[in-house]
C-alpha positions as CSV (number, residue, x, y, z in Angstrom):
1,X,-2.6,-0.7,-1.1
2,X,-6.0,-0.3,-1.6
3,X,-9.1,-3.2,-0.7
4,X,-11.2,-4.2,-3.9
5,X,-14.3,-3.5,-2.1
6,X,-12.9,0.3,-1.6
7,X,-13.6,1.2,-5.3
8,X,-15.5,-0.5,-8.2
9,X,-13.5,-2.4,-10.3
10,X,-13.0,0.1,-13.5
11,X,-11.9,2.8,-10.5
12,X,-8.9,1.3,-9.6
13,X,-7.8,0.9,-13.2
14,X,-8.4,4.8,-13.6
15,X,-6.3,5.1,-9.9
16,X,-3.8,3.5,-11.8
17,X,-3.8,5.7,-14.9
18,X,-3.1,8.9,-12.7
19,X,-0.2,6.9,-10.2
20,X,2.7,7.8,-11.0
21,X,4.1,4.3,-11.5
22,X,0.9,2.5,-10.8
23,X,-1.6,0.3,-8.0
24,X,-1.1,-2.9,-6.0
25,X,-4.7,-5.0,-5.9
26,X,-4.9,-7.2,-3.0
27,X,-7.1,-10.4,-3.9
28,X,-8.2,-14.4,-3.2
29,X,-8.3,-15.0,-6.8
30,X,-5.8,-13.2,-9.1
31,X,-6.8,-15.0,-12.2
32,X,-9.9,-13.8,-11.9
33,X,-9.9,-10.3,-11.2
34,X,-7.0,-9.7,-13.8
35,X,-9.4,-11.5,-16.7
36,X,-12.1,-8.9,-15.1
37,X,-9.7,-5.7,-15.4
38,X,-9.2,-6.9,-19.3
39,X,-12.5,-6.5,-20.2
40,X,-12.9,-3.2,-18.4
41,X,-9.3,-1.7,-20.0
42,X,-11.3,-2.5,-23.1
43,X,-13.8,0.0,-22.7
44,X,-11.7,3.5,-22.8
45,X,-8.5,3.6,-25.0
46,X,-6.8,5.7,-22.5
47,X,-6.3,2.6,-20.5
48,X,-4.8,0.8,-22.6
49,X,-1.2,2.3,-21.3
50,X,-2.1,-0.1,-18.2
51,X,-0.5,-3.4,-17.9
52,X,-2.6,-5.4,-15.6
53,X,0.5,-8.6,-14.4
54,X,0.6,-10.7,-11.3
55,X,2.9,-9.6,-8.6
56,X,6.5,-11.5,-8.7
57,X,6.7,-11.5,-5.1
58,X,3.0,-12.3,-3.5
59,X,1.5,-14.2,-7.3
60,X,-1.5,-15.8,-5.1
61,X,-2.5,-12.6,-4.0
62,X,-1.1,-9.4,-5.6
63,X,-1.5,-8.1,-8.8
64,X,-0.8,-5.0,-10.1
65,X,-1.8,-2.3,-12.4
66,X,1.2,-0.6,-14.4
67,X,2.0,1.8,-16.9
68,X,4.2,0.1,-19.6
């Protein structure tokens, strides 16, 4: 698992592109960072693959960044 303020944002969604299944984001505000991710999986049609969904078992502070 990997701190937000390791990588910038877009980073992480590119981490998750080469994972094999995908990346856990650790945050205070899920809503937030997941309407931020959005906007950045916007900007390169590779990353559209990525499903960006809050965690099932930590929702107030997980979310994570999958391949569908």
């Amino acid at each position: 698992m990997t701190k937000l303020s390791d990588l910038p944002l877009i980073e992480h969604l590119y981490r998750a592109l080469t994972a094999p299944l995908g990346v856990v984001l650790r945050t205070e505000n899920v809503e937030r960072l997941r309407a931020k991710l959005y906007v950045l999986r916007k900007t390169d049609p590779d990353l559209a693959v990525l499903s960006i969904n809050i965690s099932r078992t930590s929702p107030e502070t997980e979310l994570w960044i999958v391949k569908k």
